[in-house]
C-alpha positions as CSV (number, residue, x, y, z in Angstrom):
1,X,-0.9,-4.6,17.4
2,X,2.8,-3.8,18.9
3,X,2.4,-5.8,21.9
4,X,1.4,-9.2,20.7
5,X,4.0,-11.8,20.2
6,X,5.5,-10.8,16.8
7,X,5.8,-13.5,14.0
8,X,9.0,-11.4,12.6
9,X,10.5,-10.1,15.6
10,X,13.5,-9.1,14.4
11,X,13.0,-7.6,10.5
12,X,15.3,-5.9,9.0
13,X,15.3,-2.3,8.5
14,X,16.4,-0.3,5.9
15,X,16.8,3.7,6.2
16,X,13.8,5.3,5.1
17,X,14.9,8.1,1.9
18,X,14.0,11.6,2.6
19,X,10.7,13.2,1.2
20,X,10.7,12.4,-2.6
21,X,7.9,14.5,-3.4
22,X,9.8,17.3,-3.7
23,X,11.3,16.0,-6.6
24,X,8.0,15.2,-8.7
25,X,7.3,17.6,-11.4
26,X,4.4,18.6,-13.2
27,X,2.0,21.1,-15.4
28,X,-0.6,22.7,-13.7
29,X,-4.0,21.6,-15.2
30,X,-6.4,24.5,-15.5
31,X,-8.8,23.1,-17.4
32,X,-11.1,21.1,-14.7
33,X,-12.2,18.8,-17.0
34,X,-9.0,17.0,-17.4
35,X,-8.3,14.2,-15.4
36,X,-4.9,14.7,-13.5
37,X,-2.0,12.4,-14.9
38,X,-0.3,10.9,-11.7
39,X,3.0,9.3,-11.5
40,X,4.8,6.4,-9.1
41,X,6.3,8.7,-7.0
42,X,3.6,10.4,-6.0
43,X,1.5,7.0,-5.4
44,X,4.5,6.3,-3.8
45,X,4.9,9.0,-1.4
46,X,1.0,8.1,-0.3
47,X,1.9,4.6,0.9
48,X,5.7,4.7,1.8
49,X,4.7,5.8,5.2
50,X,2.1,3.2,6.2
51,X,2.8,1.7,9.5
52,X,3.6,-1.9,9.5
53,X,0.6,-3.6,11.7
54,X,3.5,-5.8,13.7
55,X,6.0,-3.2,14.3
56,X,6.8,0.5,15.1
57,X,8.2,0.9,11.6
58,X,6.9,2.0,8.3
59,X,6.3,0.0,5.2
60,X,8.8,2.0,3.5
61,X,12.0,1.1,6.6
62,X,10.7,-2.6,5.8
63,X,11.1,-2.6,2.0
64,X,7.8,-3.8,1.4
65,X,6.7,-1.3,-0.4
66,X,9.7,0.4,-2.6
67,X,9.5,3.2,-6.1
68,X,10.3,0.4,-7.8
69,X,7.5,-2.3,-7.4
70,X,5.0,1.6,-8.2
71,X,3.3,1.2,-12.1
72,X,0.6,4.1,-13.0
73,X,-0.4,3.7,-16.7
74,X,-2.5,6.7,-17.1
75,X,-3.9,6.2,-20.3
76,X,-5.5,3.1,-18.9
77,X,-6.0,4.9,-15.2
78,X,-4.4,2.0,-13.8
79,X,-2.4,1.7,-10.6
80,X,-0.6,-1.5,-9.7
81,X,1.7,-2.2,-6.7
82,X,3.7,-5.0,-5.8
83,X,4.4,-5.3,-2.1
84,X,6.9,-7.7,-0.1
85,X,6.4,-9.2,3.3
86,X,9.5,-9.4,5.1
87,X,9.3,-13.3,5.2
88,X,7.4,-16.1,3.2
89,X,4.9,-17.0,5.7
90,X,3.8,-13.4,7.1
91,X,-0.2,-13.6,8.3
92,X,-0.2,-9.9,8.2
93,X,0.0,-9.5,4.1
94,X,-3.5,-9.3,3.6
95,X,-3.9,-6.3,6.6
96,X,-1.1,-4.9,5.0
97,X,-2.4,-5.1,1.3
98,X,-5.7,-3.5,2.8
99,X,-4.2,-0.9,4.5
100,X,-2.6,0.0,1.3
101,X,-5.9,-0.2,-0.7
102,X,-7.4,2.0,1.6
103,X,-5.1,4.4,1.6
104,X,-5.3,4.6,-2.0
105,X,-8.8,4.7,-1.8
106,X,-9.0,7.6,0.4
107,X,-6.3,9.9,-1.8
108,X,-7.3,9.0,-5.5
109,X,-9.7,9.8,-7.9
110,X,-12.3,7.1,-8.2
111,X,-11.1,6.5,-11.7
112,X,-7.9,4.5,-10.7
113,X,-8.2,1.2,-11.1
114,X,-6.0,0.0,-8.3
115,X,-4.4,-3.7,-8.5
116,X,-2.4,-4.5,-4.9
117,X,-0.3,-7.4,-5.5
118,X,2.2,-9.6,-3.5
119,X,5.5,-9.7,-5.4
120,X,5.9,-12.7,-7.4
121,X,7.5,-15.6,-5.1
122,X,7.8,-13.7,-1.7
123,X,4.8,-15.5,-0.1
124,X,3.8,-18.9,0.5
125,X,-0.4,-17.9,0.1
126,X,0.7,-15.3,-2.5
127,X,-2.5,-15.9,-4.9
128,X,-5.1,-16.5,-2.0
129,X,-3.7,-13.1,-1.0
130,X,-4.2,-11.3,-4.2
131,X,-7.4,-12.8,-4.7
132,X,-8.4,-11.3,-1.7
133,X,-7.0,-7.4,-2.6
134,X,-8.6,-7.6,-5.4
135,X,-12.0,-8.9,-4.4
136,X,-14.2,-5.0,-4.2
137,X,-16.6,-7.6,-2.3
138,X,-14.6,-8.9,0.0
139,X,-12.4,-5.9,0.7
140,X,-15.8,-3.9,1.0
141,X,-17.1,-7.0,3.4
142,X,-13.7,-6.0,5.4
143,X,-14.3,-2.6,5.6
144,X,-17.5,-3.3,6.9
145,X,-16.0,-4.8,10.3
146,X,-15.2,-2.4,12.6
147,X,-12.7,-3.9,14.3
148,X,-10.8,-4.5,10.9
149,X,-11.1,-1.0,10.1
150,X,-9.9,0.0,13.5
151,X,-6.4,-1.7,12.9
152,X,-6.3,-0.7,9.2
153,X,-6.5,3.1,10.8
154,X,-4.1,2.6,13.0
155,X,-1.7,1.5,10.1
156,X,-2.6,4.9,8.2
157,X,-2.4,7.3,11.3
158,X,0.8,9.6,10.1
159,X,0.9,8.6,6.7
């Protein structure tokens, strides 16, 4: 993972903010049978530590993930994220894409819909990728390989 050749071996990194979370505000819910509303910070703060499977540094440092590119419509308990490699031909955007979906998978409510998307233009496979995210077979046909699932772990350890 860290030791292979790298394909970007020199990204650019951006200071990572502090803790958002912090900032998030809500009404506490004591009725359990309303669902819980969730915002883009918070689906933020989930994935903004990922590890980047090529380098020591988090998704977040990298820019590919950022607030901005973070859409939650609860009304139609959507979720939709927009990521950005750090360069047009990087053969990690599906492991990274994954890593996010899994993440996501293991913190939200099963009620999300999640769509994991390569911003518009940043990728030269950009709609091979998507299709892939946002395949439950094939992401669950991943999932299934062991090996796979080893690295995407290693992408979510700390985050």
């Amino acid at each position: 993972m860290f030791g292979a050749a790298k394909i970007n071996a020199n990204p650019t990194v951006y200071r990572a903010e502090e803790k958002l979370e912090d900032k998030v505000t809500r009404t506490d819910i004591d009725d359990e049978d309303t669902p819980e509303d969730f915002d883009a910070l918070e689906i933020f703060e989930l994935i903004r530590g990922i590890n980047d499977p090529e380098h020591p540094l988090t998704l977040e440092q990298l820019r590919v993930v950022q607030l901005k590119d973070v859409h939650v419509d609860n009304k139609a308990n959507s979720v939709k994220i927009d990521f950005t490699p750090t360069i047009p031909h990087c053969s990690m955007a599906t492991l990274i894409g994954l890593s996010i979906r899994v993440k996501l998978i293991r913190s939200l409510p099963p009620r999300l819909k999640v769509d994991i998307q390569i911003s518009k233009g940043t990728h030269n496979q950009e709609k091979a990728v998507n299709k892939q995210l946002n395949d439950k077979e094939r992401v669950a046909a991943a999932l299934e390989n062991e090996n796979l699932l080893s690295v995407v772990d290693k992408c979510l350890a700390g985050s």
